[in-house]
C-alpha positions as CSV (number, residue, x, y, z in Angstrom):
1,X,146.0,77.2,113.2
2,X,146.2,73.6,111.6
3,X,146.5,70.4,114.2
4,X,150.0,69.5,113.9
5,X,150.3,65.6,112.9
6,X,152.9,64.1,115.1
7,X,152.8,63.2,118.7
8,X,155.8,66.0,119.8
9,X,154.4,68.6,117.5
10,X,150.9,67.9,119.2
11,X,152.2,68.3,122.8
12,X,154.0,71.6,122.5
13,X,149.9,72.7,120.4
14,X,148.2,71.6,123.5
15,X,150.6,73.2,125.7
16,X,150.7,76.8,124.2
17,X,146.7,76.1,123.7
18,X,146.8,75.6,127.5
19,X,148.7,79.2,128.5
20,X,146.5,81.1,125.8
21,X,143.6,80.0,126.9
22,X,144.0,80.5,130.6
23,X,145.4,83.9,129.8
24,X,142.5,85.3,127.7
25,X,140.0,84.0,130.5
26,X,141.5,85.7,133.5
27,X,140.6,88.8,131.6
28,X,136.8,87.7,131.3
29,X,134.2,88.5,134.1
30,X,131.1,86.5,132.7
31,X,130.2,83.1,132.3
32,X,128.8,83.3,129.3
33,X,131.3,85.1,127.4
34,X,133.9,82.5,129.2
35,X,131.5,80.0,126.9
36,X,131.7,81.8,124.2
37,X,134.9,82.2,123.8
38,X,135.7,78.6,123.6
39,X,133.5,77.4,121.7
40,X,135.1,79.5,119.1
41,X,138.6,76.8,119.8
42,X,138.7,74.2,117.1
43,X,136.7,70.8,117.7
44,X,140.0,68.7,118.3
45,X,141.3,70.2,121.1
46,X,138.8,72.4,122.5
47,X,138.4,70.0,125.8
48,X,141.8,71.7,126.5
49,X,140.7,74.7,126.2
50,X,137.7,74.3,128.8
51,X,140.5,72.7,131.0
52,X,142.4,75.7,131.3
53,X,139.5,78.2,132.0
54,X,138.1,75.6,134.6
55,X,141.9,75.9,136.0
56,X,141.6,80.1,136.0
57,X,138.1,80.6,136.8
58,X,138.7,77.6,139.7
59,X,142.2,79.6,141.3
60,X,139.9,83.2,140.9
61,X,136.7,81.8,143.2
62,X,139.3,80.2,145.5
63,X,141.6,82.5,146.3
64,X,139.0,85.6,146.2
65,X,135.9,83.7,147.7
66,X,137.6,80.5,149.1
67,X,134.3,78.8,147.3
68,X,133.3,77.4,144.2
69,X,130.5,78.9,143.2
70,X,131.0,80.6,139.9
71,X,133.3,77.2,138.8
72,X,130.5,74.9,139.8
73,X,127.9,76.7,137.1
74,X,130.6,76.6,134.5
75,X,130.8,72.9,135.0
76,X,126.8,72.4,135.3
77,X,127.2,74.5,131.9
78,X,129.9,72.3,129.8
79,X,130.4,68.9,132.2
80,X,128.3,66.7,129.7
81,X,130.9,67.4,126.8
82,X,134.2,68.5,128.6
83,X,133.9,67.4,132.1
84,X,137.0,65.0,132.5
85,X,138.6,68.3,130.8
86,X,137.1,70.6,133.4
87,X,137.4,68.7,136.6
88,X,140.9,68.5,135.9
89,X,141.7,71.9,135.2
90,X,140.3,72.4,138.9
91,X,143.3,70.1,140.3
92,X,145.1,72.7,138.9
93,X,143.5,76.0,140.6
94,X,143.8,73.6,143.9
95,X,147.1,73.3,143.4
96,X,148.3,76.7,142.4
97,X,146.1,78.3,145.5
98,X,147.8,75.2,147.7
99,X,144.2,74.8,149.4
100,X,143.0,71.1,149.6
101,X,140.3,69.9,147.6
102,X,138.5,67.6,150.2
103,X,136.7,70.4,152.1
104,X,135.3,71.4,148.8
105,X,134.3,68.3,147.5
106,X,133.2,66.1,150.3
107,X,129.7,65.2,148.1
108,X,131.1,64.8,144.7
109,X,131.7,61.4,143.0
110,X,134.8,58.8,142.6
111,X,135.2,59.7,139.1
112,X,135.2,64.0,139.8
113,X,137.2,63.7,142.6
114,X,139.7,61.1,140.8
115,X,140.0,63.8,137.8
116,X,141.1,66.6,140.3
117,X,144.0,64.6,142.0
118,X,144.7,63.7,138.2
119,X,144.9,67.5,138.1
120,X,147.6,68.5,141.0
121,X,149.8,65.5,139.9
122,X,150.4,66.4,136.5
123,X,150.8,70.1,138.1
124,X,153.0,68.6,140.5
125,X,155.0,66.7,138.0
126,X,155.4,69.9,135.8
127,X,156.3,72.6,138.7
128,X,157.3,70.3,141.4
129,X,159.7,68.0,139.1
130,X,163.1,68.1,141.8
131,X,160.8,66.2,144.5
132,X,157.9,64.6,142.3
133,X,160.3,63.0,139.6
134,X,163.6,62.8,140.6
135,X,163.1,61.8,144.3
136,X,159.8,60.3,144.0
137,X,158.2,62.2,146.6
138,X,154.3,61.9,147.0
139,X,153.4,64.5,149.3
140,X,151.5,64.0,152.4
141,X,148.5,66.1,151.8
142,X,147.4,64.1,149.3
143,X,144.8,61.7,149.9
144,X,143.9,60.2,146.4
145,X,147.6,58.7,145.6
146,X,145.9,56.7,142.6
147,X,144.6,60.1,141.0
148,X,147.3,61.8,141.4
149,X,149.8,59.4,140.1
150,X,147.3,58.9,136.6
151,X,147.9,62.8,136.5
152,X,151.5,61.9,137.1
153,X,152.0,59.3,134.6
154,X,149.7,61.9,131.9
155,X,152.9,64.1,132.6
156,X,155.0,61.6,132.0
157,X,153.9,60.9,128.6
158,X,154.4,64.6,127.8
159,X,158.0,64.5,128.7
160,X,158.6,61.5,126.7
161,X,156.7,63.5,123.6
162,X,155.7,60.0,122.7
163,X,158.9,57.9,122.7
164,X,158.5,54.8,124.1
165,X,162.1,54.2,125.3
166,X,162.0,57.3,127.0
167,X,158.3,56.8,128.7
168,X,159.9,53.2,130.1
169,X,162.8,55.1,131.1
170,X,160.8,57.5,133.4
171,X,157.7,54.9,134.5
172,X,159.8,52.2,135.6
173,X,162.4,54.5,138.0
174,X,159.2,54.7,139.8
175,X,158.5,51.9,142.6
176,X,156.2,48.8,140.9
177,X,153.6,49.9,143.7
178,X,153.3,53.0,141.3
179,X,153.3,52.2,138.4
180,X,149.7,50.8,137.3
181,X,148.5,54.6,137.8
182,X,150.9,56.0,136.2
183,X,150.4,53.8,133.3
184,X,147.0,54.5,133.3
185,X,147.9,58.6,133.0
186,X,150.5,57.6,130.4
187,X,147.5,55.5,128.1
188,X,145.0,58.7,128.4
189,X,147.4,61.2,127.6
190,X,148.9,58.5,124.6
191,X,145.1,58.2,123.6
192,X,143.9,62.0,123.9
193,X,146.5,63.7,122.0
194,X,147.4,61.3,119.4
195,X,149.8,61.7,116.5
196,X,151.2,57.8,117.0
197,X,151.9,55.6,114.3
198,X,150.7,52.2,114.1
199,X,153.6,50.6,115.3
200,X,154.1,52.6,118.1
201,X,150.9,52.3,119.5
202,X,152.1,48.4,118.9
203,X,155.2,48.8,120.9
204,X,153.5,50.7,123.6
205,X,151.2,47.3,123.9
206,X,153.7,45.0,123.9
207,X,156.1,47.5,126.3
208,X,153.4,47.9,128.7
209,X,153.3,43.8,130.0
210,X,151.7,43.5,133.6
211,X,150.4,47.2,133.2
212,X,148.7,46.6,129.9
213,X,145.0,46.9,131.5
214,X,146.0,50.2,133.1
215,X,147.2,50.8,129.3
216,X,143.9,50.3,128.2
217,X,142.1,52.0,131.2
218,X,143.9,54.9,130.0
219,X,143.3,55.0,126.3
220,X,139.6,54.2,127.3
221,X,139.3,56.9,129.3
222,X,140.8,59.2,126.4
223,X,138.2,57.9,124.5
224,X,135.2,58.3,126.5
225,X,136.2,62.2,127.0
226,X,136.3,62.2,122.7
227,X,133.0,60.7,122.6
228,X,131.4,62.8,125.4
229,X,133.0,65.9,123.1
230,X,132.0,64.8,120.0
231,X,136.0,65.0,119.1
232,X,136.6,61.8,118.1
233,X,139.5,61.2,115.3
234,X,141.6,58.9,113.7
235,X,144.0,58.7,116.2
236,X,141.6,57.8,119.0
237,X,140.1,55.2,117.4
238,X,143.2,53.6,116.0
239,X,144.5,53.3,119.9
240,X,141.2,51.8,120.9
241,X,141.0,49.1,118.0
242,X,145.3,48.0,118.6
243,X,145.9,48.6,122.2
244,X,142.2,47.6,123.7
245,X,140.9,45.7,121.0
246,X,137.9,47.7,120.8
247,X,136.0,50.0,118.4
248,X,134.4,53.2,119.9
249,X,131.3,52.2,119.5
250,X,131.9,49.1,122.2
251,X,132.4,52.2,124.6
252,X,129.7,53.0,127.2
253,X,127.8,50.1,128.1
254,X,124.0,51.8,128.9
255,X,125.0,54.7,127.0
256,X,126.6,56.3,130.6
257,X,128.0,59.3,130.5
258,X,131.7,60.8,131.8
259,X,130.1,61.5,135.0
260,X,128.9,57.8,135.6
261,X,132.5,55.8,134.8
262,X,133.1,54.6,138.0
263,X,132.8,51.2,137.1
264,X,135.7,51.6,134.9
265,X,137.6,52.2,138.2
């Protein structure tokens, strides 16, 4: 199936690549034909894909094992491509199941940890949207407000299918305490699944004011996870050299990889 070019048309791809995915890897038992099978998704898109199989083989090990066992060797197997990708597909199986991630993940890193509450707020957002988006609600069992608010603000993006109006419309009925995070979800969703013209990316700058270095935190971010997949596009790299000024070869300082961002943080 060809990449649809515009931003809308790319949202509603990544969406229905999303359900397939997650769909056709319930029915899979082993790891490696888990791997297999994705790394038969096209190059543009395929951290998506790796997302949604983290998300089904996360909720499978945690409702039947209440462990991660089998979702911690798929993400020793694919976390130095997809593992932005992966770690938040397991905000999702943590938020499906309704068990809290802390318990789990008491030794992982800022960046992992920050990707999973990225996770349950765009779940939240999408399945939760009466208290989430129209009262604002941020529930009280979570304990990474920041994360979960960048996954709210990715959400947020995808509702807007890449109008600007309507992305200002939605961020700023938020309180300002808010907003940076969800600017920064709103600039790595922006960067990731592209389809923006020039001069949108150039009203998204100029929109963003006080919140354009969560803007750019965002689209870096985006980045980074095209890099570490070896995914990166036209679209990518136009967003890095408008909004952040920035070519992608300016990206990891010491060649770090997605596991080692924190600083960006």
């Amino acid at each position: 199936m060809n990449i649809p070019c515009s931003a809308s048309d790319r949202i509603e791809y990544i969406q229905k690549l999303f359900l397939r995915v997650g769909t056709c890897v319930e029915t899979l038992s082993d790891l490696d034909a888990v791997n297999e099978f994705l790394e038969r998704e096209a190059t543009e898109f395929k951290s998506v894909a790796y997302e949604s199989a983290s998300m089904a083989i996360g909720v499978k090990d945690l409702s039947n094992t209440k462990s991660l066992d089998n979702w911690r060797q798929f993400r020793l197997a694919c976390s130095g491509r997809h593992g932005f990708h992966v770690d938040i597909g397991l905000g999702w199986a943590f938020a499906k199941t309704g068990l809290l991630p802390n318990k789990f993940l008491s030794s992982e890193d800022q960046v992992m940890k920050r990707m999973v509450y990225d996770g349950i707020g765009y779940y939240y957002g999408l399945f939760r949207g009466r208290s989430i988006l129209k009262n604002k609600t941020i529930p009280v069992e979570i304990d990474d407000v920041n994360g979960f608010d960048q996954g709210l603000g990715r959400r947020l993006w995808y509702l807007a299918k890449g109008s600007i109006d309507t992305l200002l419309q939605l961020l700023n009925d938020f309180d300002e305490t808010r907003r940076s995070d969800l600017w920064r979800g709103a600039g790595i969703a922006c960067g990731y699944v592209g389809g923006n013209t020039k001069g949108t990316l150039e009203d998204l700058a100029n929109a963003s004011g006080a919140y354009k270095r969560q803007l750019e935190m965002g689209i870096t971010l985006a980045a980074i996870s095209r890099v570490e997949s070896n995914s990166i596009n036209e679209d990518v790299s136009t967003a890095m050299r408008i909004i952040c000024g920035k070519t992608i070869g300016e990206l990891r300082p010491g060649n770090k990889t997605a596991d080692e961002l924190s600083y960006l943080y």
